[in-house]
Structures are given as C-alpha cells and as structure tokens.
N, C-alpha and C positions, 0 to 999 in steps of 0.2 A: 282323855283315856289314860294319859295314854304315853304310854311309855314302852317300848317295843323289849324290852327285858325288866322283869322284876323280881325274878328270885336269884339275882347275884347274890350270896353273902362272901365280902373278902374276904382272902384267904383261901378260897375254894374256887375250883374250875367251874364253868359251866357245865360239869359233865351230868347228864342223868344218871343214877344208879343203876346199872343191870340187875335184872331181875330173871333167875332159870326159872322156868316152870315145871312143877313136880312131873307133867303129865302134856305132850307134845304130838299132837297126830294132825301129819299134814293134809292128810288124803291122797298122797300122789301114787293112785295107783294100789291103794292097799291100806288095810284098815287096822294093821298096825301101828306103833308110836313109832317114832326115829328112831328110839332105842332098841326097836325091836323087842319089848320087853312084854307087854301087855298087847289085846290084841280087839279087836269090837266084835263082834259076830251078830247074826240076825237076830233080832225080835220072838216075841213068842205072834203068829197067827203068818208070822214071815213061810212061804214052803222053803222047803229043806235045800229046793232046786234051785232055786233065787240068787242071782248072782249080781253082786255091786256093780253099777253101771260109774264109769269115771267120765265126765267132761271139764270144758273148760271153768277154769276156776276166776280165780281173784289174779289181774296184774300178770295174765300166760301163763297160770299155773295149772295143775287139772283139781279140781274137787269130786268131792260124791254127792252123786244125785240122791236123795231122799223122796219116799215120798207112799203112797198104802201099801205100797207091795215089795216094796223094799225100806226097811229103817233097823237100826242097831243097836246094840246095850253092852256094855263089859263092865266087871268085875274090877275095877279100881280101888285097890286097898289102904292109898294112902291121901285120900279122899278128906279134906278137912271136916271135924266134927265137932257136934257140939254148938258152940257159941263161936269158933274158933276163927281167923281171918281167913277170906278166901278170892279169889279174885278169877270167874269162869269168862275167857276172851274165845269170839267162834267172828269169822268170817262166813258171810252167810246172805245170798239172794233168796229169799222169800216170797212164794208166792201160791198161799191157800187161796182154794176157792169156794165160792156155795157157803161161807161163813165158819166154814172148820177153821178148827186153831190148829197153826204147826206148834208143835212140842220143837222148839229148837234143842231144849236139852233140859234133863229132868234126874236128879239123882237124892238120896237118901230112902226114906219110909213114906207110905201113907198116910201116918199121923199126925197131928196138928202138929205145924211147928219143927215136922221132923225131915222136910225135903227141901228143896234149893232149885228152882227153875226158871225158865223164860220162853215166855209164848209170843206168837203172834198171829193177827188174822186179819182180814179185811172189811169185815163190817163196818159198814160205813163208813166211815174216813182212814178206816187201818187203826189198828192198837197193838201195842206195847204192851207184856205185862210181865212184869216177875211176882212169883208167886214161890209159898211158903210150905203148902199142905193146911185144910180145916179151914172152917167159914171165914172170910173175911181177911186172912191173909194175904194179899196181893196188894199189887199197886199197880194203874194201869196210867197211859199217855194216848192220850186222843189229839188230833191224828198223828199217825206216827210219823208222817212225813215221807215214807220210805215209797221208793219206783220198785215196782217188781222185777224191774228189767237188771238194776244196778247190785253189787253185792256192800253189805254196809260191815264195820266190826264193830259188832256187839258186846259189850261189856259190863258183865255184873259182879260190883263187889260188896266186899260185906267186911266189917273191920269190930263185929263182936256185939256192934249196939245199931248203926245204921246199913240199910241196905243202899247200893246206888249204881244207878242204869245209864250206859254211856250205848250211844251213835256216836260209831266214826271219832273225833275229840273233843264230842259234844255233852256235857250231862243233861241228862232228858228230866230224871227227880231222883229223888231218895225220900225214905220212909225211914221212923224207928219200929225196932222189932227183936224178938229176945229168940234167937233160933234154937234150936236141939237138935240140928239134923244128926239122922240116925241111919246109917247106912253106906255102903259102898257100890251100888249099882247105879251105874249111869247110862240114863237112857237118851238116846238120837231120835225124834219121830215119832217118839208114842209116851204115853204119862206112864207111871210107875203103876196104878193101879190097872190100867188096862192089859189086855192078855191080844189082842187086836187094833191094827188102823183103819183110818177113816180111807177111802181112798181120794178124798180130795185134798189129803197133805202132800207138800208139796214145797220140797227147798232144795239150795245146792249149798252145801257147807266145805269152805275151801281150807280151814285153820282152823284145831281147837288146841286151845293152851289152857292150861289148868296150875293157878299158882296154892300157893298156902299160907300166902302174904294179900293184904289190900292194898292194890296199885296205886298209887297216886293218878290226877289227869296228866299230870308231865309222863310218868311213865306210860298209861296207855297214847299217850301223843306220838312219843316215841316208837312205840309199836305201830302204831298207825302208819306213822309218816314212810316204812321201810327204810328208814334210815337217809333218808333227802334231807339235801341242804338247800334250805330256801334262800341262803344268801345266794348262793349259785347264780348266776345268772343277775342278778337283780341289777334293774337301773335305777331306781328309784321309788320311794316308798311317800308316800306325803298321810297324813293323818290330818289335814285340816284342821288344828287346834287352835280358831284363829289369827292362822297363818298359811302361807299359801309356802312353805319351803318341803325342800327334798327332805329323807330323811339323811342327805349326805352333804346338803348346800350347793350341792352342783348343778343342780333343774330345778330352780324354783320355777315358781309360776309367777305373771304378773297381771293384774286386774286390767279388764278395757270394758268401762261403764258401769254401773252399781252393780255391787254382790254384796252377800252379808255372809249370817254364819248363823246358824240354828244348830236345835238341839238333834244328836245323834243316835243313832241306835243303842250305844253302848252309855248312855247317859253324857257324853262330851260333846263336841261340836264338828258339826259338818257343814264343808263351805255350799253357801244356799245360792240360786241362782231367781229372779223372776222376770223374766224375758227382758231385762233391760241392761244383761251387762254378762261378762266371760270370762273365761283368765284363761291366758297363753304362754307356751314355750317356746322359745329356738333351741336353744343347746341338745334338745331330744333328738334334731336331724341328724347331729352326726352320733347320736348314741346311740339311738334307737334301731334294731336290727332291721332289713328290706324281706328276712327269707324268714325268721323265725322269732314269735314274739306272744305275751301275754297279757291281755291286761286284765285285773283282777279290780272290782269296786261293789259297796254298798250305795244303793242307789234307793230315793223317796219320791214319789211325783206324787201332788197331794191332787190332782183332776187335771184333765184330757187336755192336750196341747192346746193354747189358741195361736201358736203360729204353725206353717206351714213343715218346716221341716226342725222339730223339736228336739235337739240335737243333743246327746251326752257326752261323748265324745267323737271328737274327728283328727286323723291322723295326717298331714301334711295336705289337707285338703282331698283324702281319698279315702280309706277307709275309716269308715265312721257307725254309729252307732246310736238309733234315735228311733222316736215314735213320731209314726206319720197314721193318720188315717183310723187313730186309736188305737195302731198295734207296735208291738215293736218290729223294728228292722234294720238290715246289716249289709252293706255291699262294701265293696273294695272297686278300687281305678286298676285295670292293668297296662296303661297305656296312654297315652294323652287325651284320647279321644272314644274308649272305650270300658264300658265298669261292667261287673257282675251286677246280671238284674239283681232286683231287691229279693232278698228273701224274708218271709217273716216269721217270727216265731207266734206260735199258734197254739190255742188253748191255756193260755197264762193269764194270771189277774194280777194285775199288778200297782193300778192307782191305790194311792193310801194306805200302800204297804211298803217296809224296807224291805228291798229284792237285795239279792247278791247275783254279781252277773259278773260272768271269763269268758271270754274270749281268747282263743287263740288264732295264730296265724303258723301256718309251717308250711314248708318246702314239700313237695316229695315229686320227685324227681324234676321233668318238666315242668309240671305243675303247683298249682297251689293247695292248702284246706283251709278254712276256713268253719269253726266248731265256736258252738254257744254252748254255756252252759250256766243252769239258775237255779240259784240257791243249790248250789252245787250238784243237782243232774244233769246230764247230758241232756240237749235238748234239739237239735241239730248240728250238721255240719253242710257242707259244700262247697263246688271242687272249679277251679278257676284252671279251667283247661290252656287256655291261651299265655299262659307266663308264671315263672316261681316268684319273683321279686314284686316287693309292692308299689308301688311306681306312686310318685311324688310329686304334684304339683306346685308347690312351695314350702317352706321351711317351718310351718308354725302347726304345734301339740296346741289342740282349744278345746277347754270343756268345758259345758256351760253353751256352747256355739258352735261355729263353724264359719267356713271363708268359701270364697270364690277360687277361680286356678291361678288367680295373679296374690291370695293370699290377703284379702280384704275381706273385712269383717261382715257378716251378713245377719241383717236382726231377721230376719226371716227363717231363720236357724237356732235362735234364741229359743232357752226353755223354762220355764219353771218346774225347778226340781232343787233337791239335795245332795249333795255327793260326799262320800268319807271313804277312806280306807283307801286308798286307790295304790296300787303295785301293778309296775311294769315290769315286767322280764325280757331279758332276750333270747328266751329259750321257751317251749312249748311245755304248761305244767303236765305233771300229771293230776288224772282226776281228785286222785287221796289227797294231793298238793296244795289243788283249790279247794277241795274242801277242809284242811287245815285253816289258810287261811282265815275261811267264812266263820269257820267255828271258834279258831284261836288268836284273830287278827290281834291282838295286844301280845300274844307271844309267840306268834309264830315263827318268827326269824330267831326265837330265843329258843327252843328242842334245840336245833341242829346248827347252826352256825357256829356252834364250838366242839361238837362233839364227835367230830368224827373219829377221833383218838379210841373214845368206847367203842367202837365198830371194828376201829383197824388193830389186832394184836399186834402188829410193827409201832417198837417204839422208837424216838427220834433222840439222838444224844446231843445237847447243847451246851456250850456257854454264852452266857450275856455280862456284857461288858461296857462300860460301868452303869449298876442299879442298884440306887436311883440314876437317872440321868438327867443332863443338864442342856447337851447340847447333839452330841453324835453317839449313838449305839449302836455297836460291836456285836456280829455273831459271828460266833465260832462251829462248826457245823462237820460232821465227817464225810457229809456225801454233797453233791452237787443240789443245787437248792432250786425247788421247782417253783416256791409260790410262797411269800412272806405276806402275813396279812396284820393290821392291827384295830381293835375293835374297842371303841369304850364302854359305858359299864352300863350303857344302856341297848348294848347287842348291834349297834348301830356298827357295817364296816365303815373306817376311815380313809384308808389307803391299800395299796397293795404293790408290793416289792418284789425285787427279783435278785438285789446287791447284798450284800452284806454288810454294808455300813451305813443306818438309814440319819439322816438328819430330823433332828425332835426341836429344832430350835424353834419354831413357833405352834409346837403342841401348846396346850393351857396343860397349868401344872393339874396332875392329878394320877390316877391309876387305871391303867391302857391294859387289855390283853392280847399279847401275840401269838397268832399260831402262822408257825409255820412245818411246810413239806418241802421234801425231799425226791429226786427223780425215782426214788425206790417206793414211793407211797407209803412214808415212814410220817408220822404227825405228830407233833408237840404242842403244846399250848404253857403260855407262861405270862406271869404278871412280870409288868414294866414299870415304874415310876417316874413319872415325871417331875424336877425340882424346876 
C-alpha cells in the first residue's frame, strides 16, 4: 500500500488548505446562511402555510426535513457559472420511496448543459446520479451503497472539464463534460423545471456549503472528518505488508503455525490465514484499554468455516469476533465464568467479498456497549448489563485464532480468511471516523495528525535548539507544555513527550516533525533534523 502519509512535500506542513465557502446554510433552526445574508424559502406548489419542520441532524446537530410538502429554493447570486469550478458539499439521509428521485439539490437553467445537480432514488439497489440538464447528461452509480437510516456527505465538484461525485471520503466516478451552467436559483427537493413535488420525496439535509473552488479529496476529508485526530488514541496500526509489525514497533505480532500473505483489497498484501496457523500479542494487555476500545479491519473469507469456531479476532481470550454456524458473531467474558450470549449479525453476505468491520467497546456507566459496524453502517449494538470492564482471561491479542482461559492455542478456532488494515484504538471511533478509515485507510492518519493548528487560531511561540541535531533538543516554550509529539514523514507517531529536552540520540538521521501543545491549547508543528 502502503505508506500511511503521501503527500508530505518538505518544506511544507502537513496542513490541509482551508477552504471558505461562498455560500453556508447549517439548517439549525432556519433556513438562512450563518451570515445571515441570503435566505431559502418554499418551492413553487409548497402552501404559503407550510412551515419547516427541523430534526435531528448529522453528529447532534438539528437539520431540515424535506420532502412533497415541504422543499426550498433561494436566489443565490454568486453561484458559479459557466465552465467555472465549483465544489456543492450537503450532508444528507435519504430516503425516497415508490422509485421517486429526491432532488437533493438542483441549480442553474433547464437547458442542455445549463444546470448542476444530484439526485437519488431507490430503485433497485439505490442510485446515485449527478446530472447536467438535456439527453444524456448525467452519470449514474449502482448501487449506491447508502442505508436510509445513516446520513452520508455528499460531494460534487467540477473543476471546468471533469465532474466528480464523493460519499462520505470516498470517490464514487467522474465523467468529462463541458458545462454552461446558466443561472442562479438553487433548488432543495424539486428539479428546476418543475412547479410541484412528488410526495414520496423524501430527505433530511443537515450541511450545505457551496464553494467556487474544486475541492481536492484531502480537502473534502477534511470536512468530513470534523476535524478528528485519528492519531488520538491509536495503539496500533499494522498494514500487513508482509510483515506482521506495528506501525510504531511496539506490538508486533508473532506467527504460531503457517500463515502467508495474499493479495489485498487495495492491490498490496494481507496477512492470509488457512485454518493451520495465527499470529499473537502480549504487549497489547497492558496497552490495550479494559473500558473503552476500537478495532477497525478489512476482512476476506473466500467459503464457509470448516472449523467450529472460525475466529478473526479474540481479545485476551474474551472478546472475540468470528463466524460460527455461517454467520458472523460477537460476545465478550464479563467475568470468569460468565460472557454475553452470542449475538449475530444478521442479513450480511459476506463470503468472497472484502467486508470492512469496527467494532467498538465502551463504558457507560455500570455498564458495557458493545456496537458492530460493516462497511462502515451501523449494524448493531448491545449492552453487557453485569460489568463496564472487559474482563481477561490471559494476556494474548490472536487473529487468525483464538485460546482457551489458560491462553493455549485452539485449532478449533482456526480460520481461513484474510485480514489487512487492522487499527486499534483506545478510545470509541466515531462513525465519520470509521468510515474515514474504510475509505482512506492509506491516509487516514495523514488529514489530521498534523493539522490541528488549521483548526486552532491559537498560535504557539517557539525555539528549537540546535537544528539540525545530533544528540539532545532544546525547547524553548512561553507557556507550560501539555504534550510534545514527534512524527516521521510517513505520518507515523514516534514518541510522545512532556520535558523539554528530548534525547534524538538513537533517532536514524533524517527529517522528523514535531508538534507540540501547550496547557492553553496553543499548537505548533516544526521540522527537526536529524544529523
């Protein structure tokens, strides 16, 4: 793959470029912009008495419901035109029924060539469609992938010659196409040509940002992710590039009986398992959280277990993670002698396809959750009434297998499958989080691991002293120092500090980034050299 940051160029930070959008309407409560400037108002076929219903939105926010008897259009004058770039981002659960398209959003002329939109519907497996105005203008993605339940951000830009459609940090296609959009009315709900809705449209739009630039995918990442640091928390990242190491050196894994390494999702290598062999950790017992935790993998089973409990991974001999009986399922031990029944996930196909599969575990209060989620929807949860902590029968991470409670290897556990990607957290993702991740697993820890600086207007005043260095580096700092971190240039964290004078003597020579903060939430980032 695979290299966890690639668009370093030295000399420059990791930071994404902020991008303002000409045009900002959160829906909170009003169908105004944040500036208060412009303003949306009902549809033509809308009654006059009709009033905006607001529910919940995206991440606790509230959005606007849409849908025949309610949908919007404003007058937006600085509307890119023409050929010109443009970049329309909506947060947005969808969900027509009876085969109607929702109009997520629709602006310019009637004319060939002369509007900018994006639809969706459910016929048959769900579609996708950005479309142009006049015969054969569009582009469509079957199936779209999308749950009705979930909200996705939507993203279509256009940069003068190609058009191109983003889920969430995903690019779904692009098409070439010569636009002339002609117009400034932008419509919510309904096409430009109609004067009426269907009444089986039907959405909830929580974000529309509207730029006059073509995003980059680092920039809609960025948007996407709310500004998360997926280093946060992280114990461990392994990419299986045949090799079985962290991406820190500090949890590797170690082989017990034959495994190999086949080819991966993303065309590199995933370590392969066929019911004859495992690879395990200890160092994870004392890293690994008891109350709150994540684990994130792309997972392949090419046909139906032939051992009995066909195991992908198991957590110190408690909670684990496998297909029994041709389904998948999930329990946890709260006690020596006591585990949550099995529960399974139900309705999924899954042999002979790469699945993406998280898992979390969290605390709340007395209790435990325990939540699945594939190919980044939610899929279930449930709730381990009898204890928060996950209770541990011996010291060994095994995937590929599992143990007994004295922590011996059990081929009855053994599975044939593949596994890549795999990230542990100590902290509970959220859902945008894991589906970053799924979508941007080669750079996901590369958006945000450096950038919180763009986020935070507090800057942080430093010197470093001496660089290059050879042996010991000097910070000079005005405020009291909450968290020194330092990262190579592959995004990968190294270390993490709290002194001010860090020892580089067995760094390898080369060029390190450090960011460090301050107890005021003040943040810097700076290149270091290594001689």
């Amino acid at each position: 793959m695979k290299k966890i940051l690639q668009i370093l160029v030295l000399g420059t930070t990791l930071l994404v470029n902020a991008q303002t959008p000409i045009y900002h309407f959160n829906f909170d409560n009003t169908l105004s912009d944040i500036n208060n400037t412009v303003r949306f108002v009902p549809n033509p076929g809308v009654v006059s008495t009709a009033n905006p219903t607001y529910l919940s939105g995206y991440n606790g926010s509230i959005g606007l419901q849409v849908n025949g008897t309610f949908n919007v259009q404003a007058n937006l004058p600085n509307l890119p035109q023409g050929n010109n770039p443009r970049t329309v981002m909506i947060r947005v659960r969808s969900f027509p029924i009876n085969g109607v398209e929702n109009p997520l959003f629709h602006y310019g002329s009637i004319a060939s060539l002369e509007s900018f939109g994006l639809k969706h519907d459910e016929v048959n497996s769900g579609n996708i469609t950005s479309f142009c105005g006049g015969s054969g203008n569009q582009r469509t993605i079957t199936p779209d992938e999308m749950d009705i339940n979930q909200f996705y951000l939507l993203t279509v830009t256009y940069d003068g010659t190609n058009i191109k459609v983003y889920r969430n940090s995903k690019q779904l296609f692009s098409y070439s196409i010569n636009l002339n959009t002609n117009g400034t009315l932008f419509k919510i709900g309904q096409f430009l040509q109609d004067v009426s809705t269907y009444n089986s449209v039907g959405f909830r739009i929580d974000d529309l940002k509207i730029f006059d630039t073509c995003l980059t995918i680092n920039q809609i990442s960025k948007e996407y992710v709310y500004h998360s640091d997926l280093n946060n928390g992280l114990v461990a990242f392994y990419d299986f590039e045949n090799n079985l190491n962290s991406h820190n050196g500090l949890h590797n894994f170690q082989p017990n009986g034959t495994i190999g390494y086949a080819a991966s999702i993303d065309g590199g290598k995933a370590v392969s398992f066929s019911e004859t062999g495992l690879i395990y950790n200890t160092s994870l017992n004392t890293a690994l959280s008891q109350q709150n935790y994540t684990i994130c993998f792309w997972e392949y089973r090419p046909r139906p277990a032939t051992t009995l409990y066909s195991t992908s991974y198991e957590i110190f001999g408690s909670q684990y993670f496998r297909e029994r009986q041709g389904s998948l399922r999930i329990s946890a031990a709260y006690d020596a002698t006591n585990s949550l029944p099995e529960i399974q996930l139900r309705n999924t196909t899954f042999l002979g396809l790469w699945k993406h599969y998280a898992i979390t575990f969290s605390k709340l209060g007395s209790s435990t959750n325990i939540a699945v989620y594939e190919d980044g929807i939610f899929k279930m949860s449930t709730n381990i009434t009898q204890a928060a902590n996950l209770y541990k029968f011996n010291d060994k991470f095994t995937i590929g297998s599992g143990t007994d409670a004295a922590g011996n290897f059990m081929n009855v556990k053994n599975a044939n499958l593949s596994i890549d990607k795999f990230f542990i957290y100590n902290r509970v993702l959220k859902e945008y989080e894991i589906n970053l991740i799924k979508d941007q697993h080669q750079n996901a820890l590369n958006y945000t691991s450096l950038s919180s600086s763009e986020f935070n207007p507090k800057t942080l005043k430093i010197t470093l002293y001496p660089n290059p260095v050879n042996q010991f580096l000097n910070i000079d700092v005005e405020n009291e120092i909450k968290s020194i971190e330092i990262y190579n240039l592959q995004g990968q964290k190294i270390v993490q500090f709290k002194n001010r004078q860090i020892d580089m003597t067995d760094f390898k020579e080369g060029i390190y980034l450090l960011k460090i903060e301050d107890t005021n939430d003040k943040i810097i980032t700076k290149h270091i050299i290594k001689r």
